[in-house]
FIKOLZA-1660 file (N, C-alpha, C; in steps of 0.1 Angstrom, whole numbers, plus 5000, padded with zeros to 4 digits):
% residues 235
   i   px   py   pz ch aa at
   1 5009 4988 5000  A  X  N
   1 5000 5000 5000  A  X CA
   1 5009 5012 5000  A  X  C
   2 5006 5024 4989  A  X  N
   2 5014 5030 4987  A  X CA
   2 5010 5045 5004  A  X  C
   3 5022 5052 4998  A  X  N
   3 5021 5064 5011  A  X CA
   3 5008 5072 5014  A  X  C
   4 5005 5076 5000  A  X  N
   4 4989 5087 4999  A  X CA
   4 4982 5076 5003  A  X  C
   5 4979 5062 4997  A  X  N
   5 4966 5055 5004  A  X CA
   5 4967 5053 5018  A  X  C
   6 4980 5054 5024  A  X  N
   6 4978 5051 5038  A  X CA
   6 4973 5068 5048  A  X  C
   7 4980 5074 5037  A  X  N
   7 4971 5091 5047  A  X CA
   7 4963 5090 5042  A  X  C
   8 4953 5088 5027  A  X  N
   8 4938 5092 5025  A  X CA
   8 4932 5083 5034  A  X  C
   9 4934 5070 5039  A  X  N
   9 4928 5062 5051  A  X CA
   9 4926 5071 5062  A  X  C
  10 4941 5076 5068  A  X  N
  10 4935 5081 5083  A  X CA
  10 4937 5093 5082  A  X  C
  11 4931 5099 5071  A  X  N
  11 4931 5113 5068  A  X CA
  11 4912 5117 5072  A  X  C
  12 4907 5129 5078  A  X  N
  12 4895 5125 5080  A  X CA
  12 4894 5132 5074  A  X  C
  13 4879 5127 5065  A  X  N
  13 4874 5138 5054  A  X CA
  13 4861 5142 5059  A  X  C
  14 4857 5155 5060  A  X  N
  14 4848 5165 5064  A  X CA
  14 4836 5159 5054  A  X  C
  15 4826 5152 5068  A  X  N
  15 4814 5150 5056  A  X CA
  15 4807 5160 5054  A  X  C
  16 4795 5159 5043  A  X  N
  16 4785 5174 5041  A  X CA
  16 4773 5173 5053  A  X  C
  17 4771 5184 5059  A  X  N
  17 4757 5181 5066  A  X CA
  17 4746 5196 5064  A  X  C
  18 4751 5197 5053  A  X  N
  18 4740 5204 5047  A  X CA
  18 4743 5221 5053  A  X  C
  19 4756 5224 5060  A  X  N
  19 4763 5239 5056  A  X CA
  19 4776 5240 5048  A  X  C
  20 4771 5245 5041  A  X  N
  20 4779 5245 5030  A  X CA
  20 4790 5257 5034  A  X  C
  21 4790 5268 5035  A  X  N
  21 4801 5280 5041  A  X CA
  21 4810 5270 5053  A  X  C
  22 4807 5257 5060  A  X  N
  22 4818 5251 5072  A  X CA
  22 4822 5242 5061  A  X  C
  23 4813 5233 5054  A  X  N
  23 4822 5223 5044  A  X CA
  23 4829 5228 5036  A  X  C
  24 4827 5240 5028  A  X  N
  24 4839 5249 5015  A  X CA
  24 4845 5249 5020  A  X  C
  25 4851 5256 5038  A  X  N
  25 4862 5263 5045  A  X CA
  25 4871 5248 5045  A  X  C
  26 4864 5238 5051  A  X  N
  26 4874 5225 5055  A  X CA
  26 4878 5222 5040  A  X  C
  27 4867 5218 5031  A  X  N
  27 4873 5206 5021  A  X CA
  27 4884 5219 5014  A  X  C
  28 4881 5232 5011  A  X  N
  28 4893 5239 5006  A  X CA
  28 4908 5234 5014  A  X  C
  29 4908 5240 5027  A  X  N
  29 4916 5234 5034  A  X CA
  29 4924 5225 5033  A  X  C
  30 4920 5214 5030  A  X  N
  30 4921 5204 5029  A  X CA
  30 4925 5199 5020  A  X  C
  31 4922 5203 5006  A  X  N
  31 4927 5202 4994  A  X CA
  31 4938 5208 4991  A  X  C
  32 4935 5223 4999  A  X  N
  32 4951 5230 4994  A  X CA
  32 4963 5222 4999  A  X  C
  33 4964 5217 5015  A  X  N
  33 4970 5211 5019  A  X CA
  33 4974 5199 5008  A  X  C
  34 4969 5192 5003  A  X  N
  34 4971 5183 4995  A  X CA
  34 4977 5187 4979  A  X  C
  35 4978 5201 4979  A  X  N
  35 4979 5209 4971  A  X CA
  35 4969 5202 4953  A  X  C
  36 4955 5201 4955  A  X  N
  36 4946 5195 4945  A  X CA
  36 4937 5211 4944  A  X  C
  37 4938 5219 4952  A  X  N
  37 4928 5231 4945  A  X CA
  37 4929 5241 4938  A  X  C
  38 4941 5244 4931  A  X  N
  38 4939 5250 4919  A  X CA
  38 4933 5242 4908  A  X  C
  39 4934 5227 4908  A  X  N
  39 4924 5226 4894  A  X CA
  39 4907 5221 4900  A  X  C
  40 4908 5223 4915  A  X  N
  40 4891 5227 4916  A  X CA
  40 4888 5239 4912  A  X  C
  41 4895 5251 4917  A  X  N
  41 4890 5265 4916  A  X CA
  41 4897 5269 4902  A  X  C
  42 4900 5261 4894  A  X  N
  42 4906 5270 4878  A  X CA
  42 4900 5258 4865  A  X  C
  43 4905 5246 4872  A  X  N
  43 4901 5234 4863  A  X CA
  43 4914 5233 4857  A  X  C
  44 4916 5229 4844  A  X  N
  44 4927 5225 4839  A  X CA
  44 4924 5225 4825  A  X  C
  45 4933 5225 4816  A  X  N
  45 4932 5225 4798  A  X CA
  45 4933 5206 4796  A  X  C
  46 4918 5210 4786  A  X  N
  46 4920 5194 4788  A  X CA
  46 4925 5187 4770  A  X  C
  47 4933 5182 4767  A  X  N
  47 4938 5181 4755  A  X CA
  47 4929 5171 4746  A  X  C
  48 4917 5171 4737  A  X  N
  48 4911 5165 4730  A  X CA
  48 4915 5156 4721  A  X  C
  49 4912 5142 4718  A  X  N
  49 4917 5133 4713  A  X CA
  49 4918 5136 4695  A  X  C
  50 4928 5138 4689  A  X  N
  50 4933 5143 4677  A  X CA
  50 4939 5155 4677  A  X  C
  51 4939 5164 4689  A  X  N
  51 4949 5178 4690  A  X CA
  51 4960 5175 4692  A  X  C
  52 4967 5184 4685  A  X  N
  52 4983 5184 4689  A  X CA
  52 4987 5183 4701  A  X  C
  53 4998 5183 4709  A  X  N
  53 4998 5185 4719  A  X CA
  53 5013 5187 4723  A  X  C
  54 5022 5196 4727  A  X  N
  54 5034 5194 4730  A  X CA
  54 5039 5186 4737  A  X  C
  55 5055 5180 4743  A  X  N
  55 5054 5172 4751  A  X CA
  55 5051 5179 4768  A  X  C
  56 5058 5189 4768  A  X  N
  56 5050 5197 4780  A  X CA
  56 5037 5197 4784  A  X  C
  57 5030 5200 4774  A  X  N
  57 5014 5204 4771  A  X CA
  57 5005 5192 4778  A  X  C
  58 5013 5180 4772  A  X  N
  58 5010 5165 4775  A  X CA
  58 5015 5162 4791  A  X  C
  59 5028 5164 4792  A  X  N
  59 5027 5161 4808  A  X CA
  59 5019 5167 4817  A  X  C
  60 5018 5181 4816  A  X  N
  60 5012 5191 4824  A  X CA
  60 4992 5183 4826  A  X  C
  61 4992 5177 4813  A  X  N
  61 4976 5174 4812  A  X CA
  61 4978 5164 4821  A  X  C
  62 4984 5152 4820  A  X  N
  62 4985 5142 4831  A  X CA
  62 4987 5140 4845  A  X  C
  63 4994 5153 4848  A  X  N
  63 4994 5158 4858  A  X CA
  63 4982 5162 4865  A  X  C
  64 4973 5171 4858  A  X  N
  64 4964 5180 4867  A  X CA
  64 4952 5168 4864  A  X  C
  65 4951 5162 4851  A  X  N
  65 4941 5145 4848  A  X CA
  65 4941 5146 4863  A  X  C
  66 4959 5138 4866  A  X  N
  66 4955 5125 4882  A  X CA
  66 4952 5129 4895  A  X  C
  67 4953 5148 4891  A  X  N
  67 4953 5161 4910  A  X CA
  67 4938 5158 4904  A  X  C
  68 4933 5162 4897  A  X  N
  68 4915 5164 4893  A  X CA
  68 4908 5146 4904  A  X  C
  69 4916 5137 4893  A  X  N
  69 4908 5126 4900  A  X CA
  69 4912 5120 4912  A  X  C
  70 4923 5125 4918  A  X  N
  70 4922 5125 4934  A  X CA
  70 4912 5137 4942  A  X  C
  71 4912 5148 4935  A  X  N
  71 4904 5152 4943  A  X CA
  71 4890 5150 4945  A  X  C
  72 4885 5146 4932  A  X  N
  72 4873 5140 4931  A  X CA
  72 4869 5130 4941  A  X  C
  73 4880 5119 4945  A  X  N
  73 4880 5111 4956  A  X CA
  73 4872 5115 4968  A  X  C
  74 4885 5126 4974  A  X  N
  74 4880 5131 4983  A  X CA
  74 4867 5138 4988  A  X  C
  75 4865 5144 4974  A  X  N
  75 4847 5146 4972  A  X CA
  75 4838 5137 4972  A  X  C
  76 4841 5126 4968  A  X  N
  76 4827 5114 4966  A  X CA
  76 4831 5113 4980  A  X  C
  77 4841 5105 4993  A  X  N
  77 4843 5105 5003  A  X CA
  77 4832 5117 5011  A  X  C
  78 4835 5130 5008  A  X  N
  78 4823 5135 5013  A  X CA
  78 4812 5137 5008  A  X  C
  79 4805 5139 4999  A  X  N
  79 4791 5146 4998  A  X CA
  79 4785 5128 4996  A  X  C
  80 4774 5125 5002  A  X  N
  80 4765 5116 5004  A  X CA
  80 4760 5113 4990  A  X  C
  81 4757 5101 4990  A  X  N
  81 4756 5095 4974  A  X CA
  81 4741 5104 4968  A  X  C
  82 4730 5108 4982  A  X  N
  82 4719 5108 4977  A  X CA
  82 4722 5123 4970  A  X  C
  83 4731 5128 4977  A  X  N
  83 4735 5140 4966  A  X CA
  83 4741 5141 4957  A  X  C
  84 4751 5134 4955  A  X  N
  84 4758 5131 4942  A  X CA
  84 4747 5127 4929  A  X  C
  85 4738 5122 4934  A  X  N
  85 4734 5121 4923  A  X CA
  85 4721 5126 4919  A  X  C
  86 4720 5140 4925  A  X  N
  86 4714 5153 4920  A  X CA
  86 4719 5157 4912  A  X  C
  87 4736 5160 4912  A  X  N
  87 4745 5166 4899  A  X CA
  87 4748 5158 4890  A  X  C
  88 4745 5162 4881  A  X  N
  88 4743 5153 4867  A  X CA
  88 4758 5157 4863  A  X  C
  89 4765 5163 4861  A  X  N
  89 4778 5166 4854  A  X CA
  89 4790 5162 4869  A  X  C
  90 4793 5150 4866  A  X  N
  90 4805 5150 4875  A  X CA
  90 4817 5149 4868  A  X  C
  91 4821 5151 4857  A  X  N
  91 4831 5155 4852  A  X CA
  91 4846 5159 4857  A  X  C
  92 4845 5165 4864  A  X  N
  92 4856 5168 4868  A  X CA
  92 4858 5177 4882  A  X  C
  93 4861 5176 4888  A  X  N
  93 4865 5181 4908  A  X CA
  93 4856 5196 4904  A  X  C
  94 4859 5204 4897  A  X  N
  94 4856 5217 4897  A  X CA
  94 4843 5217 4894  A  X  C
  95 4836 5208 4880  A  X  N
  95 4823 5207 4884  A  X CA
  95 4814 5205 4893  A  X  C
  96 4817 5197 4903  A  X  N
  96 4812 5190 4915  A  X CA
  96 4812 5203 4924  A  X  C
  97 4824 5209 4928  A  X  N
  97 4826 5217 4933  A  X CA
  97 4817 5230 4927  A  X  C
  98 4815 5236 4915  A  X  N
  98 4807 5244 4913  A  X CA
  98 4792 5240 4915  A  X  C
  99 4787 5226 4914  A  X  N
  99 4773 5222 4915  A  X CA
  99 4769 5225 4930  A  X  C
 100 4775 5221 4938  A  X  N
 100 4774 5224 4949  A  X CA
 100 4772 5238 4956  A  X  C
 101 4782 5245 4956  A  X  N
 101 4781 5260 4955  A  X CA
 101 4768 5266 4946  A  X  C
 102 4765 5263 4938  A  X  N
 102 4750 5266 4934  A  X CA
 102 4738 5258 4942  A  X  C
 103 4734 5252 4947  A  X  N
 103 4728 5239 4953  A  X CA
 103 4727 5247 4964  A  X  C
 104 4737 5251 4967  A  X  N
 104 4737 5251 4987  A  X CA
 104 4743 5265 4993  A  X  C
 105 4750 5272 4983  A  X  N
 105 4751 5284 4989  A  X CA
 105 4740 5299 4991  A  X  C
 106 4734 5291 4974  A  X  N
 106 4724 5305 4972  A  X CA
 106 4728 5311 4966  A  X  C
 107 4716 5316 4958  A  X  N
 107 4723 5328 4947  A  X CA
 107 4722 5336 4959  A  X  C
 108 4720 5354 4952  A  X  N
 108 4721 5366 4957  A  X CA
 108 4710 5368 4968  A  X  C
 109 4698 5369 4961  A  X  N
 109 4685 5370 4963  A  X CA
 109 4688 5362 4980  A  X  C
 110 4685 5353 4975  A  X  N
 110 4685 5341 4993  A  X CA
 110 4696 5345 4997  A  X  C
 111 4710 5348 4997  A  X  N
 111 4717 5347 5007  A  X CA
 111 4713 5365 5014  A  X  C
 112 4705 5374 5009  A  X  N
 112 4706 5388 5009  A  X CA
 112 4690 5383 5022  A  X  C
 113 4684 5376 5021  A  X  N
 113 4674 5371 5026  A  X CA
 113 4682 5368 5044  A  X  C
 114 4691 5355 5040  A  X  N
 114 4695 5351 5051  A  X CA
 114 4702 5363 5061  A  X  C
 115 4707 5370 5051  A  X  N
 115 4717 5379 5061  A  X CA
 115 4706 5384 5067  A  X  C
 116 4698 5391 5060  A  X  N
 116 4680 5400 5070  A  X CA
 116 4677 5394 5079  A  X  C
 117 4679 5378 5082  A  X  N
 117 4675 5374 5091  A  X CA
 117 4684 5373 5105  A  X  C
 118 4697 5374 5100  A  X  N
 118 4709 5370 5109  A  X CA
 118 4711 5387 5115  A  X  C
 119 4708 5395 5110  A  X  N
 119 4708 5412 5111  A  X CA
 119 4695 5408 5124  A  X  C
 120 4684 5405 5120  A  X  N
 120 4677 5411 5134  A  X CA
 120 4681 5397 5144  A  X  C
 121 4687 5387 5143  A  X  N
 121 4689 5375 5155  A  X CA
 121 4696 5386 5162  A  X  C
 122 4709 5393 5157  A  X  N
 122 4720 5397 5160  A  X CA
 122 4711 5408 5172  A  X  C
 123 4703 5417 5163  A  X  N
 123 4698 5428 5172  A  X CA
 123 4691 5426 5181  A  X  C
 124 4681 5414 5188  A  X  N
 124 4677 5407 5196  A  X CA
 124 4685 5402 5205  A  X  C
 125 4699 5398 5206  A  X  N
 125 4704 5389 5215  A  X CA
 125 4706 5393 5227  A  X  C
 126 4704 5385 5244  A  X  N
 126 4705 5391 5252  A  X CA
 126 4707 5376 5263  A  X  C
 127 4711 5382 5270  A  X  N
 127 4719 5372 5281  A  X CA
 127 4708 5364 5287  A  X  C
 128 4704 5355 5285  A  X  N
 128 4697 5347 5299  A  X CA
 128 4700 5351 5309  A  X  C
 129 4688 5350 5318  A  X  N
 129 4692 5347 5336  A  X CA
 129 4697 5331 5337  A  X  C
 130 4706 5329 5349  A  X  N
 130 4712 5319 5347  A  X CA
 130 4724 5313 5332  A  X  C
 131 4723 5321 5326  A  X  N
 131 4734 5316 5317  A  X CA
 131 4752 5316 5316  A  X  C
 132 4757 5311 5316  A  X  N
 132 4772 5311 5320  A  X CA
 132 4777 5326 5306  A  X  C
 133 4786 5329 5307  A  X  N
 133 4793 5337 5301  A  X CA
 133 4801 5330 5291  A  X  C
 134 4802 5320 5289  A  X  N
 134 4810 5310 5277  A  X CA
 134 4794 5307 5273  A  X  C
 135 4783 5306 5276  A  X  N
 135 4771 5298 5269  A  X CA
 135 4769 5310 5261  A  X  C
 136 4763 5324 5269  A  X  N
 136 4761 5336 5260  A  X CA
 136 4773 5340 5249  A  X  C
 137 4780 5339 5250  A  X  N
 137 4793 5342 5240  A  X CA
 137 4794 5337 5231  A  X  C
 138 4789 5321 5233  A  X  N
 138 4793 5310 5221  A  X CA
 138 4774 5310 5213  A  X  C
 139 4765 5317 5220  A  X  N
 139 4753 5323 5211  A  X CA
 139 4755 5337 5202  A  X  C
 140 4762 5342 5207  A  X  N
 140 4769 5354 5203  A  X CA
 140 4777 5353 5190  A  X  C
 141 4785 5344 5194  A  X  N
 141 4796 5346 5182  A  X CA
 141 4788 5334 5172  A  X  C
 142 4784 5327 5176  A  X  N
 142 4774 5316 5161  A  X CA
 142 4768 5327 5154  A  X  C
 143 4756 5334 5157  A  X  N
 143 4751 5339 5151  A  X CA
 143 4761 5356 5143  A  X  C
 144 4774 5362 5148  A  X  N
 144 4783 5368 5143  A  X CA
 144 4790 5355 5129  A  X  C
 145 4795 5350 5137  A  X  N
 145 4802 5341 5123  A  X CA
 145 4791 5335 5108  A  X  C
 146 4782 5336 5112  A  X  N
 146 4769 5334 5104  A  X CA
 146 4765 5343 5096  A  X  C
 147 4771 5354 5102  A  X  N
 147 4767 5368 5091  A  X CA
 147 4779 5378 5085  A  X  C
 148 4789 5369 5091  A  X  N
 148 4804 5373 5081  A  X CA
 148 4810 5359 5071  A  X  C
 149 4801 5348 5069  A  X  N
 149 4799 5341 5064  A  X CA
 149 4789 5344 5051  A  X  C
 150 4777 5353 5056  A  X  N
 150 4773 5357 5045  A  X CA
 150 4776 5367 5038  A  X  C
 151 4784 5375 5040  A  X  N
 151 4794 5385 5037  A  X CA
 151 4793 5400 5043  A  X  C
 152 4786 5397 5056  A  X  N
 152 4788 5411 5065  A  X CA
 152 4797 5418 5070  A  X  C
 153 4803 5426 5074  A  X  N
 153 4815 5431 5079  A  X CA
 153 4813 5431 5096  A  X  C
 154 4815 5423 5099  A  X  N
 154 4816 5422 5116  A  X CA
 154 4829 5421 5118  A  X  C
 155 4828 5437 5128  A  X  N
 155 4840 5435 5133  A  X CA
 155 4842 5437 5151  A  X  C
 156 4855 5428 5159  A  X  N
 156 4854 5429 5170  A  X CA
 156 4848 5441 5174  A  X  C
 157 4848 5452 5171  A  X  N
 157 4844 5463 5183  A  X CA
 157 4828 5466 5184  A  X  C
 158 4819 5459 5171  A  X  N
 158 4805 5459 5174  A  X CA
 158 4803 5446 5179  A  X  C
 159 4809 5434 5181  A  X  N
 159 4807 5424 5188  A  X CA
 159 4803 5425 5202  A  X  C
 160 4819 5432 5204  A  X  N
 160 4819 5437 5218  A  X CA
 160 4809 5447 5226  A  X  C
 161 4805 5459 5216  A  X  N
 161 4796 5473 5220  A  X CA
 161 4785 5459 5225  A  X  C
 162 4774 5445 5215  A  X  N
 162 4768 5441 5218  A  X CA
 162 4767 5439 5231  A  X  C
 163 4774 5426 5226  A  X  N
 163 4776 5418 5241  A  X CA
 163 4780 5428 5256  A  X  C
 164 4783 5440 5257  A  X  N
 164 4787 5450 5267  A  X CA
 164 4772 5454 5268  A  X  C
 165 4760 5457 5257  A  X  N
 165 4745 5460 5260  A  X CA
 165 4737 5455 5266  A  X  C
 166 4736 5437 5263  A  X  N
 166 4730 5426 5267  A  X CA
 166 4735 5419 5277  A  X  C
 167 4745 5422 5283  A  X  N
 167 4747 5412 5297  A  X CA
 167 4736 5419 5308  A  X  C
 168 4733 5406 5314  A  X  N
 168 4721 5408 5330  A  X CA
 168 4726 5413 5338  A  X  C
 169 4723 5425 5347  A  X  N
 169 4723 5431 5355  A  X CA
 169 4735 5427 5366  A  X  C
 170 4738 5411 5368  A  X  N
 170 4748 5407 5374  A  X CA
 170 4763 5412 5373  A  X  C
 171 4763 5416 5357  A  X  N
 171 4774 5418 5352  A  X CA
 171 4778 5433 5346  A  X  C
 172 4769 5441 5362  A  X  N
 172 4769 5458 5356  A  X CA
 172 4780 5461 5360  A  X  C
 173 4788 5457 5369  A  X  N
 173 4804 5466 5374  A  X CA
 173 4813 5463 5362  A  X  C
 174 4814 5446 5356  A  X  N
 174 4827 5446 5347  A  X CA
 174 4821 5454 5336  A  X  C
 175 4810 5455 5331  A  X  N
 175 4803 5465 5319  A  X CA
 175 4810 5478 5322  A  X  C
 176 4805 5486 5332  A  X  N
 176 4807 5497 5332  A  X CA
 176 4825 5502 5333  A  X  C
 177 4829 5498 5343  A  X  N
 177 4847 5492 5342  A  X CA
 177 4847 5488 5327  A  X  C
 178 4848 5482 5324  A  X  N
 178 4855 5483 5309  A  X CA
 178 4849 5493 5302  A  X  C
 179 4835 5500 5302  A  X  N
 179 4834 5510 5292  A  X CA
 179 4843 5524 5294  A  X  C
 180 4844 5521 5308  A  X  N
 180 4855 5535 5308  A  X CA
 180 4868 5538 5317  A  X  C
 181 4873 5521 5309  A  X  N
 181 4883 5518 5306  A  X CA
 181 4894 5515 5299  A  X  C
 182 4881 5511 5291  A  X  N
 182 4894 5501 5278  A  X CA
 182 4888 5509 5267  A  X  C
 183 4891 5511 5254  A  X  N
 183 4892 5515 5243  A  X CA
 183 4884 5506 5239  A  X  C
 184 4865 5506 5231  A  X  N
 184 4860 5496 5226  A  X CA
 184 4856 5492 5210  A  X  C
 185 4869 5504 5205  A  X  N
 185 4870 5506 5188  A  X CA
 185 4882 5494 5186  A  X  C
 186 4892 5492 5198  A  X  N
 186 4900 5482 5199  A  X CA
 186 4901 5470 5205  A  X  C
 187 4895 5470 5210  A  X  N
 187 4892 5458 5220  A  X CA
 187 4885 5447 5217  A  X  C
 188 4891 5437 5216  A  X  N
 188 4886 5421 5208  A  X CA
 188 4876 5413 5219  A  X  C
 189 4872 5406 5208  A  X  N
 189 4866 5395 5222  A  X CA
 189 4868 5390 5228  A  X  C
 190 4883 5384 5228  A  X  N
 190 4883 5372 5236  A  X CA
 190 4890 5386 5248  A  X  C
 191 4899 5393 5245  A  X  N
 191 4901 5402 5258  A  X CA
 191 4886 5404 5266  A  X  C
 192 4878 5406 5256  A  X  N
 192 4866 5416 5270  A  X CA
 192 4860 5396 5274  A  X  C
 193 4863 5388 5266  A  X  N
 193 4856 5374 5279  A  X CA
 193 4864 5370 5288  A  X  C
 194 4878 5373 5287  A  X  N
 194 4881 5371 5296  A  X CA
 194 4883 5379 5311  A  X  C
 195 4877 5391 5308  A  X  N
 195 4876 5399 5319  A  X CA
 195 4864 5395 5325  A  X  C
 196 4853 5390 5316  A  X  N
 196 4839 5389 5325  A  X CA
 196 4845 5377 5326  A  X  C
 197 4850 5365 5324  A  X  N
 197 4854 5352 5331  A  X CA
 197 4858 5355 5340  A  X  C
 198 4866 5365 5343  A  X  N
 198 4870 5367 5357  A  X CA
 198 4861 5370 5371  A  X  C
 199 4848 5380 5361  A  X  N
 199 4845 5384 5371  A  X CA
 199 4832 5372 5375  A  X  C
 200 4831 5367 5366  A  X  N
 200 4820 5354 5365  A  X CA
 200 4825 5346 5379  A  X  C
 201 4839 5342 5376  A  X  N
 201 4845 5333 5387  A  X CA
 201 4843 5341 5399  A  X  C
 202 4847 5350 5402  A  X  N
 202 4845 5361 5416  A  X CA
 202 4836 5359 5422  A  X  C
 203 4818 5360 5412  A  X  N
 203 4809 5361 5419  A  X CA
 203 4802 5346 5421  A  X  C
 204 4810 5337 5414  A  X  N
 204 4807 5324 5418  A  X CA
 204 4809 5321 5435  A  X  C
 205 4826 5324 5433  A  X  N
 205 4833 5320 5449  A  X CA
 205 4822 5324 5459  A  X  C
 206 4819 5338 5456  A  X  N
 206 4817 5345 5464  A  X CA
 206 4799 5339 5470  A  X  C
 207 4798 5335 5457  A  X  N
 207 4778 5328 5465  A  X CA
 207 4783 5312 5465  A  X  C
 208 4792 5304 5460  A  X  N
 208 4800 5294 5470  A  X CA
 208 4798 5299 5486  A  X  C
 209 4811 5306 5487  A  X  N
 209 4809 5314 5504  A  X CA
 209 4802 5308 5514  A  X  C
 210 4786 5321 5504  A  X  N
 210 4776 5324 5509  A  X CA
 210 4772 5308 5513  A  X  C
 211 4766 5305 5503  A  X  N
 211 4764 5289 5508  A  X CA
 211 4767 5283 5520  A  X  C
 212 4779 5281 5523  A  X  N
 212 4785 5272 5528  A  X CA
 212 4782 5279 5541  A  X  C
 213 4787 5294 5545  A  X  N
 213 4784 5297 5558  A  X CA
 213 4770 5300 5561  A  X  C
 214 4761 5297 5550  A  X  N
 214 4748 5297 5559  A  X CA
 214 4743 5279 5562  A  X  C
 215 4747 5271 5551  A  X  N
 215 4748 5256 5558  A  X CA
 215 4753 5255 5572  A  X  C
 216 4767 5260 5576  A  X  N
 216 4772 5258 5588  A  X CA
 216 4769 5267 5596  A  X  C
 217 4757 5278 5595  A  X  N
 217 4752 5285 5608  A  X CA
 217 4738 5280 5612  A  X  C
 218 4733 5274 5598  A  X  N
 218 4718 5264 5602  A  X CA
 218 4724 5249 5608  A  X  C
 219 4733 5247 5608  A  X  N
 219 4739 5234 5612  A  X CA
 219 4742 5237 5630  A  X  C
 220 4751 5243 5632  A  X  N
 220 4751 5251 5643  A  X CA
 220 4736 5256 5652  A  X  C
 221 4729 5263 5646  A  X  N
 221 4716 5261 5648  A  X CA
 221 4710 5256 5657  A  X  C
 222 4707 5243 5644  A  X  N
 222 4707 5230 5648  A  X CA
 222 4705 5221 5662  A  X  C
 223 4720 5219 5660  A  X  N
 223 4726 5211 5667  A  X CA
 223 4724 5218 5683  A  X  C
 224 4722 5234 5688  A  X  N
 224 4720 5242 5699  A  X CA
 224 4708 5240 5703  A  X  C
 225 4695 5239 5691  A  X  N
 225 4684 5236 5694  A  X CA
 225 4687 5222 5703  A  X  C
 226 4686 5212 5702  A  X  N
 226 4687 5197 5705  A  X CA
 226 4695 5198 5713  A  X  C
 227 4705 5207 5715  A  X  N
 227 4710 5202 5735  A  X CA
 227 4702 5211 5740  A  X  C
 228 4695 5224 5735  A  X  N
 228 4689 5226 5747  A  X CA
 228 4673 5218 5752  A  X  C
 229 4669 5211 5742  A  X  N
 229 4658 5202 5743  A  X CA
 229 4661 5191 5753  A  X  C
 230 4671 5191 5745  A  X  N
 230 4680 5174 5759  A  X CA
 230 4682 5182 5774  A  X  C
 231 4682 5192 5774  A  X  N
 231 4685 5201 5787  A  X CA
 231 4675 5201 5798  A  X  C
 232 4663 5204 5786  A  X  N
 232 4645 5205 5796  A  X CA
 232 4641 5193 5796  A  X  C
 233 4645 5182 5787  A  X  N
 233 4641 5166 5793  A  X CA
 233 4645 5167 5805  A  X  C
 234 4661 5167 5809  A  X  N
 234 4661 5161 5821  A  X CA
 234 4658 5167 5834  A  X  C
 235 4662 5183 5830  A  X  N
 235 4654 5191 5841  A  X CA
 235 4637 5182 5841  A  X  C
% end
């Protein structure tokens, strides 16, 4: 067994599950690494049976031929047979690859649609009661990556303005502290979560604490009640 069959084995290929903008990003990836996507994204000159052909002309064809039908591998490997055989033209890596991309990305129209919808999720979002600070962030940034995916311009500093509007009332000291503290035209996400992780942790300890010393003053309690009951028994 040659060397590529033993990595296309434990190589894992990104199956389709019906988003198309996370499957392009990997299977590109993935290809370039393999260096097979210039003749997805350009195709190749393909030399017709009776044309001349130099001997260059000729290698160069056989070349991008065997990068074409490896990559094609890696494609049937991913997209599910029941879709494969929607596209009627599988011809060659680049066709597949363009069927798809029509199929599943959307023309104009729909993706101009999706973004309207991902524009008011965005403008709605707001912190649960009870929700951790990694739960809201990681609702946050789905619905962000979803609409720089569809080709919005999101950039950290309206991320941040958000997420600094909609945190719960719990989290009005690090809000206000960082608003007139930090610069919020500069300031990325992961710096402003990790400040409210901090303060997240803080006010965790701190109702831990709470907890504990009021178990051990009702325990205490307790325990005062019942010797003084055992007291008036024997009296």
């Amino acid at each position: 067994m040659g060397d590529e069959a033993v990595q296309f084995q434990s190589l894992s290929v990104p199956k389709f599950d019906g988003d198309y903008d996370h499957w392009s990003m990997v299977m590109e990836n993935l290809l370039r690494s393999k260096e097979y996507w210039r003749v997805i994204q350009e195709g190749y000159a393909v030399i017709r049976q009776g044309e001349q052909a130099t001997t260059t002309q000729q290698k160069n064809y056989e070349e991008n031929k065997l990068k074409d039908l490896k990559a094609c591998n890696y494609l049937f490997q991913s997209i599910d047979k029941l879709i494969l055989k929607t596209i009627t033209h599988k011809a060659t890596a680049k066709h597949i690859r363009d069927a798809m991309k029509l199929k599943y990305q959307g023309n104009a129209r729909v993706k101009l649609a999706q973004l309207q919808r991902l524009r008011r999720d965005f403008e709605i979002l707001e912190m649960k009661s009870g929700e951790t600070v990694t739960e809201y962030l990681g609702r946050v940034m789905l619905v962000a990556n979803d609409m720089r995916n569809a080709g919005e311009d999101m950039t950290d500093s309206k991320i941040v303005q958000t997420i600094l509007r909609t945190m719960t009332e719990t989290f009005n000291i690090v809000v206000c502290t960082t608003k007139e503290t930090k610069d919020l035209d500069t300031m990325t996400v992961d710096d402003l979560q990790s400040s409210i992780l901090i303060h997240e942790q803080k006010l965790w300890r701190k109702t831990n604490d709470e907890q504990v010393l009021k178990v051990e003053t009702d325990q205490s309690i307790n325990r005062g009640r019942g010797r003084g009951f055992v007291s008036r028994g024997r009296g």
